[in-house]
LUMZA-441629 format. One record per residue: x, y, z of N, C-alpha, C in turn; residue in three letters; residue number from 1. Coordinates in Angstrom, 1 decimal, padded with zeros to 4 digits, always signed. Example, Ala and Ser with C-alpha at 12.3 -4.5 7.8 and 13.67 -1.06 7.14 Angstrom:
BEGIN
<<+013.2; -005.7; +007.8>; <+012.3; -004.5; +007.8>; <+013.2; -003.3; +007.8>; "Ala"; 1>,
<<+012.8; -002.2; +007.1>; <+013.7; -001.1; +007.1>; <+012.9; +000.0; +007.9>; "Ser"; 2>,
This chain:
BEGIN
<<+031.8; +006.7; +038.0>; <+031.7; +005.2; +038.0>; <+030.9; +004.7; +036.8>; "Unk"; 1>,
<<+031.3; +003.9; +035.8>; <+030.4; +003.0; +034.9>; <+029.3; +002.4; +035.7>; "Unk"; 2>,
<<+028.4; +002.0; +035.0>; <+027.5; +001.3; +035.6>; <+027.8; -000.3; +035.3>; "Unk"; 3>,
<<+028.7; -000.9; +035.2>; <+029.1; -002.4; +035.2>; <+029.9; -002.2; +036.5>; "Unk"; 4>,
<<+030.7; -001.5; +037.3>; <+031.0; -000.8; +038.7>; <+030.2; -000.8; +039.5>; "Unk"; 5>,
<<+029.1; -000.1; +039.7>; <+027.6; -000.1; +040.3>; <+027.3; -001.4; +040.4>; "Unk"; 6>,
<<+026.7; -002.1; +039.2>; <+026.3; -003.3; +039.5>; <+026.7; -004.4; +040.2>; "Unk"; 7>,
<<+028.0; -004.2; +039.7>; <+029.1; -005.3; +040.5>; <+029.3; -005.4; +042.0>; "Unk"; 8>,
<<+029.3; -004.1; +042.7>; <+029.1; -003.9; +043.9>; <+028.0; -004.2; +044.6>; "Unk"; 9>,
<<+026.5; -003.3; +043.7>; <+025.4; -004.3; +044.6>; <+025.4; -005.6; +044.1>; "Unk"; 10>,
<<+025.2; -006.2; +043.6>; <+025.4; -007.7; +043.3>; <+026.0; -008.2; +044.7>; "Unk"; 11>,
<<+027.4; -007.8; +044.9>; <+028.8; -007.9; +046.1>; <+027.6; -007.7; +047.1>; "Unk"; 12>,
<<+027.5; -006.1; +047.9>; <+026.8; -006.4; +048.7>; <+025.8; -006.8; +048.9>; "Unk"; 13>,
<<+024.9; -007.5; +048.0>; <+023.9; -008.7; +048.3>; <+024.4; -009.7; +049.0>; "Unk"; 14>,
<<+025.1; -010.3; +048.2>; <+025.8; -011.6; +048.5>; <+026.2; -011.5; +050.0>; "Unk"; 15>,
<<+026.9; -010.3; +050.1>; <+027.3; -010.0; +051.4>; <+025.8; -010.7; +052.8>; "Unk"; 16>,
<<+025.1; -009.6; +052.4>; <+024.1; -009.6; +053.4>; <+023.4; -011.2; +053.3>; "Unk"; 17>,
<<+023.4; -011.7; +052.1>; <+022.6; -013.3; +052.2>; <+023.7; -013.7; +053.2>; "Unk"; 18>,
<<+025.0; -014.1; +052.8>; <+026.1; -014.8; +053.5>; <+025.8; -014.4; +055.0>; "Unk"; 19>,
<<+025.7; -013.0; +055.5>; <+024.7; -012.5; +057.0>; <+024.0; -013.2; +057.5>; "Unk"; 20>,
<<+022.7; -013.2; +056.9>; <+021.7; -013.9; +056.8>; <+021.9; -015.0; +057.1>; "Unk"; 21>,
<<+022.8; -016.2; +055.9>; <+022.8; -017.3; +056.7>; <+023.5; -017.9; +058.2>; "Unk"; 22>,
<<+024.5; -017.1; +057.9>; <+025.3; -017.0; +059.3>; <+024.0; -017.1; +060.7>; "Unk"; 23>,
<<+023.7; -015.8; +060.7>; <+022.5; -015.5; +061.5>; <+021.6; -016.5; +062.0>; "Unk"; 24>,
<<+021.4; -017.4; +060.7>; <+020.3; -018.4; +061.3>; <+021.3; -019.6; +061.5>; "Unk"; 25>,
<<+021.9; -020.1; +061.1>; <+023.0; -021.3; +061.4>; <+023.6; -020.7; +063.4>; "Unk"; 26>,
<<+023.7; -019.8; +063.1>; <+023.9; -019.6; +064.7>; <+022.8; -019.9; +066.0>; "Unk"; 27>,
<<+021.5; -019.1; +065.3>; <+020.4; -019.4; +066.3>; <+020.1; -020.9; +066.0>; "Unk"; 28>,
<<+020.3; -021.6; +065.0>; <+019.7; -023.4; +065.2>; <+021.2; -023.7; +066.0>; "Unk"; 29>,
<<+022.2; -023.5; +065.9>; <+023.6; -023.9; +066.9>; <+022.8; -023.6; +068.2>; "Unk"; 30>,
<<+022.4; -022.5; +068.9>; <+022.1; -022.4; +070.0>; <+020.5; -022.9; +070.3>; "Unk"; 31>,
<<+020.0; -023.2; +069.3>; <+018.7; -024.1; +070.2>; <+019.0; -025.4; +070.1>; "Unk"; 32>,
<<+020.2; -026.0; +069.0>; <+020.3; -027.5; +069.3>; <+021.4; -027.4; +070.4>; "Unk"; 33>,
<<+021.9; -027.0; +071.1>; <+022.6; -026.9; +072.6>; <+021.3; -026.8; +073.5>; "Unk"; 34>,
<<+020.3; -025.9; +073.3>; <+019.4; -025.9; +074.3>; <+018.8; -027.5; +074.5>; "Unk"; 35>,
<<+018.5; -028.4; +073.4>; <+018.3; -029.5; +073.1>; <+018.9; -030.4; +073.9>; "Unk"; 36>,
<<+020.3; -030.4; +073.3>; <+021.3; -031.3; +073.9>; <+021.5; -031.3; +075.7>; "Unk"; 37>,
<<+021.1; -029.6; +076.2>; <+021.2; -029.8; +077.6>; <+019.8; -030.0; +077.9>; "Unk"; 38>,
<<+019.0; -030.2; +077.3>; <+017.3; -030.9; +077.8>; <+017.7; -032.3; +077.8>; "Unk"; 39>,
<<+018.0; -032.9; +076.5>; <+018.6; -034.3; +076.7>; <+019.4; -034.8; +077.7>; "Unk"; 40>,
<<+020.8; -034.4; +078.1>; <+021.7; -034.5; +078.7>; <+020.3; -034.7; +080.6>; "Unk"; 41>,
<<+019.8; -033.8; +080.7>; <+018.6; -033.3; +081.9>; <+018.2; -034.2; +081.9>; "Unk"; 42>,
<<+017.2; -034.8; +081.0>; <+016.3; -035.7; +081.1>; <+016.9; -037.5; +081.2>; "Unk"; 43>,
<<+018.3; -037.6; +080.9>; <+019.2; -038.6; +080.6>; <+019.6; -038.6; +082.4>; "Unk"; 44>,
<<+019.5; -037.7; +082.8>; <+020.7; -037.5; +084.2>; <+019.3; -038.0; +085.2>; "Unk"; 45>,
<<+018.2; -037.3; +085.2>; <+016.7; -037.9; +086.3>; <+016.2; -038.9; +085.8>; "Unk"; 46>,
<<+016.4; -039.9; +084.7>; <+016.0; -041.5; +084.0>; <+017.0; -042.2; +085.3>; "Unk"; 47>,
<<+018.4; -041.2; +085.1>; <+019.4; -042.6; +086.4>; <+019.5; -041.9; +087.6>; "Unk"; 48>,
<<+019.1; -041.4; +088.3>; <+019.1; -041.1; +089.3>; <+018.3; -042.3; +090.0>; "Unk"; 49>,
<<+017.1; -042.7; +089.8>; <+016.7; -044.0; +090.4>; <+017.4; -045.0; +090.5>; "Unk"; 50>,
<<+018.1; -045.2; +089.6>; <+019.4; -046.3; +089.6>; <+020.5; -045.9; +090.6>; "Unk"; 51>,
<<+021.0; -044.7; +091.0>; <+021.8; -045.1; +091.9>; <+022.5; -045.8; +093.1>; "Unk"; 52>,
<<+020.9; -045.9; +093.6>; <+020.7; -046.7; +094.9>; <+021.0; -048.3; +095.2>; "Unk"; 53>,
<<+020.7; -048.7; +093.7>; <+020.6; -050.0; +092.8>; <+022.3; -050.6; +093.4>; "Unk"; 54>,
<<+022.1; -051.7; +093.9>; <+023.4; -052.6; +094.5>; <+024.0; -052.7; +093.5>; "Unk"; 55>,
<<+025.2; -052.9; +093.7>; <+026.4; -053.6; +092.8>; <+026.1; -054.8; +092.1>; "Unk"; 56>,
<<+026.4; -054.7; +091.1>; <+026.3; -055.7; +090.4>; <+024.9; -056.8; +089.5>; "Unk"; 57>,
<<+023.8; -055.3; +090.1>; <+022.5; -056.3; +089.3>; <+022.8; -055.3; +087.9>; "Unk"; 58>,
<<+022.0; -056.5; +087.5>; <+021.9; -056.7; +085.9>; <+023.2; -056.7; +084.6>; "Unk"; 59>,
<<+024.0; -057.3; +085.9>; <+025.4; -057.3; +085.0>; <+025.2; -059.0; +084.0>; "Unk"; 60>,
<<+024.9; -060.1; +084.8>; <+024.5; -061.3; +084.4>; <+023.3; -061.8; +083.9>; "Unk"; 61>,
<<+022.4; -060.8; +083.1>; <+021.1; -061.0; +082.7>; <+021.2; -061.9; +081.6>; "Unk"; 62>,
<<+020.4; -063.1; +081.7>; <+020.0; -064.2; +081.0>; <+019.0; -063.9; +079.9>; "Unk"; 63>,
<<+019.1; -063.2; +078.6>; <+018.1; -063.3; +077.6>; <+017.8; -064.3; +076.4>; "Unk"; 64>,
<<+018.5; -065.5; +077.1>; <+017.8; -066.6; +076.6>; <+016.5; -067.2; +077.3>; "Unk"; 65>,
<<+015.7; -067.0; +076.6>; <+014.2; -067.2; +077.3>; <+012.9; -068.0; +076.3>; "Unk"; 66>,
């Protein structure tokens, strides 16, 4: 093998392993902004749960001219 062969390959498998690398971390921030989204989704779902109880029809007619 020439060594413009050699080089060209590690060069290649560098690239390789960065492209890894990014993958790698774009996965783990995908899976903590899910962990996110279902903390949000959580905390969005026990804000209305007090509201349930809440009669038909209040605060459908709120007057904010004041």
């Amino acid at each position: 093998m020439d060594p413009a062969s050699l080089i060209t390959a590690l060069v290649g498998a560098q690239t390789g392993m960065m492209q890894i690398a990014v993958a790698a971390r774009l996965a783990r921030m995908n899976a903590d902004q899910g962990a996110s989204v279902a903390q949000l989704l959580d905390a969005a779902q026990q804000s209305a749960d007090p509201l349930a109880n809440v009669a038909a029809g209040i605060g459908t007619n709120l007057d904010v001219n004041a």
